[in-house]
C-alpha positions, 0 to 999 in steps of 0.5 A, spaced: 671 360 181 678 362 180 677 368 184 674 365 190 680 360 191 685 367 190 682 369 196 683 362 199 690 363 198 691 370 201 687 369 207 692 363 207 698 367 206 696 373 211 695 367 216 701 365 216 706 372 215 707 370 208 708 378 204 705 376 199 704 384 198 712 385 197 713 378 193 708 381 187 710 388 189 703 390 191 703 398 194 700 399 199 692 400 197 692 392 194 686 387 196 686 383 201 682 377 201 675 380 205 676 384 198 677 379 193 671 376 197 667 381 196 669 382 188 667 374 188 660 375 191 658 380 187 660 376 181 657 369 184 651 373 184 651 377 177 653 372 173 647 368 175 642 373 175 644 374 167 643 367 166 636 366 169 634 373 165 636 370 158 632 363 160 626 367 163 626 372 156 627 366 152 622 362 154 616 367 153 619 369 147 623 375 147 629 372 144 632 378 142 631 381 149 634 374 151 640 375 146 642 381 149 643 378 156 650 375 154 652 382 151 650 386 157 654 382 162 660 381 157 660 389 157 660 391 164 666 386 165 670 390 160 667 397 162 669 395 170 675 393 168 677 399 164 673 405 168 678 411 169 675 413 176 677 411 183 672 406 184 671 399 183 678 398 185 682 403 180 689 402 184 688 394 183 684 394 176 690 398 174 695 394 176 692 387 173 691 390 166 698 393 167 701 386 168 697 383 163 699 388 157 706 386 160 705 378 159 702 380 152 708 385 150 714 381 154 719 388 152 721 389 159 724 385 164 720 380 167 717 380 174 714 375 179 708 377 178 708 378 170 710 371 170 705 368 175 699 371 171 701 368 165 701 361 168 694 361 172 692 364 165 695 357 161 690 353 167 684 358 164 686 357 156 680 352 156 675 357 160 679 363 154 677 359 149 669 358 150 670 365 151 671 367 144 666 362 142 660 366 146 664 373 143 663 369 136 656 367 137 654 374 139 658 378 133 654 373 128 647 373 132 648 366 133 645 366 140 638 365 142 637 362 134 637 356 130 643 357 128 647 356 135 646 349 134 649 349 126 655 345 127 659 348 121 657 355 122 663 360 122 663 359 130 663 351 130 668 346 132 672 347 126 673 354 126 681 355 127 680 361 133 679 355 137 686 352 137 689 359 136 686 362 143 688 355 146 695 355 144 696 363 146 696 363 154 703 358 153 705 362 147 705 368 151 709 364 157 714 361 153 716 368 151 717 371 158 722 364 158 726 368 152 725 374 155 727 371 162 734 368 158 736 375 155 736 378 161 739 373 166 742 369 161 740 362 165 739 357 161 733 353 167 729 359 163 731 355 156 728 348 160 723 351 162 720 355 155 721 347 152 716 346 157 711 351 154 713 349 148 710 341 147 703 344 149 704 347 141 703 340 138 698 337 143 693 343 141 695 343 134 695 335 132 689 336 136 685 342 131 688 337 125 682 331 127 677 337 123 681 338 116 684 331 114 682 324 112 679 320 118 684 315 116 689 318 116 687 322 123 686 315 126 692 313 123 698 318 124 695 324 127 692 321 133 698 317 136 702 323 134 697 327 138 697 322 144 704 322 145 705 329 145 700 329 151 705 324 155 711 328 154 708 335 155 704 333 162 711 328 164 715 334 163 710 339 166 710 336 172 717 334 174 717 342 173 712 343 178 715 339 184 722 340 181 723 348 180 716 350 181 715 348 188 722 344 190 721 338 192 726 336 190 727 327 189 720 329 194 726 329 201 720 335 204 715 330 204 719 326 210 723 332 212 721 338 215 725 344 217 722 351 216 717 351 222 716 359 221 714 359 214 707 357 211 709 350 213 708 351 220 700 352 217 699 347 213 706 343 210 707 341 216 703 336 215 706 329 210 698 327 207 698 334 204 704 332 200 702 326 198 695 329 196 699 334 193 704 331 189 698 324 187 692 330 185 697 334 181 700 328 177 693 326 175 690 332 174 696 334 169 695 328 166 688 330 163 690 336 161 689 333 155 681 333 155 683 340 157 686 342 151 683 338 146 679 342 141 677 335 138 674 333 145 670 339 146 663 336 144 663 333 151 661 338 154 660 336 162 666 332 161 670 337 159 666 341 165 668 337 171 676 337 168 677 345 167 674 345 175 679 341 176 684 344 173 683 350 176 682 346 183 690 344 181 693 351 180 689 353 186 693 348 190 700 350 186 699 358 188 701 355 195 707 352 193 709 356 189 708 362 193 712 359 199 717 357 195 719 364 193 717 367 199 723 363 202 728 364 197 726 372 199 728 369 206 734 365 205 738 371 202 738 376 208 740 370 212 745 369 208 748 376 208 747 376 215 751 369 216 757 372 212 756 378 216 757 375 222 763 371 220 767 377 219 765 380 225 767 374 229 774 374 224 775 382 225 776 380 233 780 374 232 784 378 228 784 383 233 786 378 238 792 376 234 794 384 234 794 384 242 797 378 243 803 379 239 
């Protein structure tokens, strides 16, 4: 889902004569959004043809074939991604490998693109952690067997992993912040490392249902927990329409003044703003489902509000985008207005001279 709304994106952009290419510092064999389709596709296609092998095999008793269906699919994932020949995208592949090595070790000053990455992987957090309890299972031959439905095995909702794989994408964000403030010395990248910092207590007072006193879970910890979640979806988004996407006291829903921009496309338009600003406020505010280890037993629930999760940072890529893409104009006009001036003082000057 995640891929196929990308290339929405992108093909937005292109539309529009953003250059998304110099703002993620792209060279010149980057993808384009026919190619991000095309990558979604076979994806679209693979992944269900897996899913319906595993229940075919299953069904006629070959659970050991069906159980290898998951491993081989996972496999391919990791042997395409790391395939050192010019197939299959190396350029592309490479570059998104590098950038995510760079959100995981932020020893180096951070880019656009290092920071970008890691806030759509803190939309994914939910997505990562079901992916370690799919990887769990099939280290301990738990799938296609009696034992993926026993609640306290190694790979069951109490297990630590869950909270620690949830709490990573964030921990990882609020480094770059850290790393942001080293090098810029800003204190915005501060405010914004606290921002990623209050998920920390959601995930963790979350964990905590499994390893105290029902009581005390009812009584303490689950307050505790609730007002984490309001501070943290409050803060975050008052970032997201403040510094993210500026809209600064929502002026731009009612005023238009960059018709060359994306805007010309789609921002133009005073609903997209109010839909943007209602959906995203909603949506921050059940992102407590998202992230609550305890809630994960709700499993379409959960479902529906991780779609949505992504859907909501498929609508902040272009703002966010734009955004930048402005500021990357604004400074050569700058540039080019104090040029002028000096021209125009020059020949005053010069004007003066002669006179005299």
């Amino acid at each position: 889902m995640m891929v196929w709304l990308w290339g929405i994106n992108l093909w937005f952009f292109s539309q529009s004569n953003v250059n998304y290419a110099k703002i993620f510092e792209l060279d010149q064999n980057h993808l384009t959004h026919h190619e991000i389709w095309k990558c979604a596709t076979w994806m679209t296609i693979v992944v269900p043809t897996s899913m319906t092998a595993y229940l075919y095999l299953y069904s006629c008793g070959e659970v050991s074939l069906a159980a290898s269906q998951p491993v081989l699919l996972y496999l391919a994932v990791v042997i395409i991604l790391v395939f050192p020949f010019e197939i299959f995208y190396l350029s592309s592949r490479f570059f998104l490998l590098r950038t995510l090595w760079r959100i995981v070790v932020p020893l180096q000053a951070i880019t656009f693109a290092d920071f970008f990455v890691a806030d759509i992987l803190t939309s994914m957090s939910k997505v990562f952690s079901d992916l370690e309890r799919s990887v769990c299972r099939m280290i301990h031959r738990q799938v296609a067997t009696i034992a993926w439905f026993e609640a306290d095995s190694v790979c069951g909702s109490h297990s630590v992993a869950i909270p620690v794989v949830l709490v990573l994408p964030y921990l990882f964000r609020l480094f770059q912040c850290l790393r942001q403030y080293k090098d810029t010395g800003e204190k915005a990248t501060l405010l914004n490392a606290l921002k990623y910092s209050t998920a920390v207590p959601v995930i963790c007072l979350s964990a905590l249902k499994y390893h105290v006193f029902p009581d005390k879970w009812t009584n303490v910890y689950r307050p505790l927990w609730l007002l984490s979640s309001v501070m943290n979806s409050s803060y975050s988004f008052y970032w997201d329409v403040k510094r993210d996407w500026n809209l600064s006291t929502f002026t731009r829903i009612f005023k238009f003044n960059r018709p060359h921009f994306l805007s010309h496309l789609l921002y133009g338009q005073k609903w997209v703003y109010v839909w943007v600003l209602g959906s995203n406020l909603i949506l921050r505010c059940t992102w407590t489902y998202k992230l609550s280890a305890h809630l994960r037993h709700n499993y379409l629930t959960v479902f529906a509000i991780t779609a949505l999760e992504i859907f909501r940072r498929f609508q902040w890529i272009f703002f966010r985008v734009e955004n930048e893409w402005s500021k990357m104009n604004l400074k050569p006009n700058v540039h080019i207005s104090m040029s002028t001036l000096s021209t125009e003082e020059d020949k005053l000057l010069n004007s003066s001279s002669h006179d005299v």
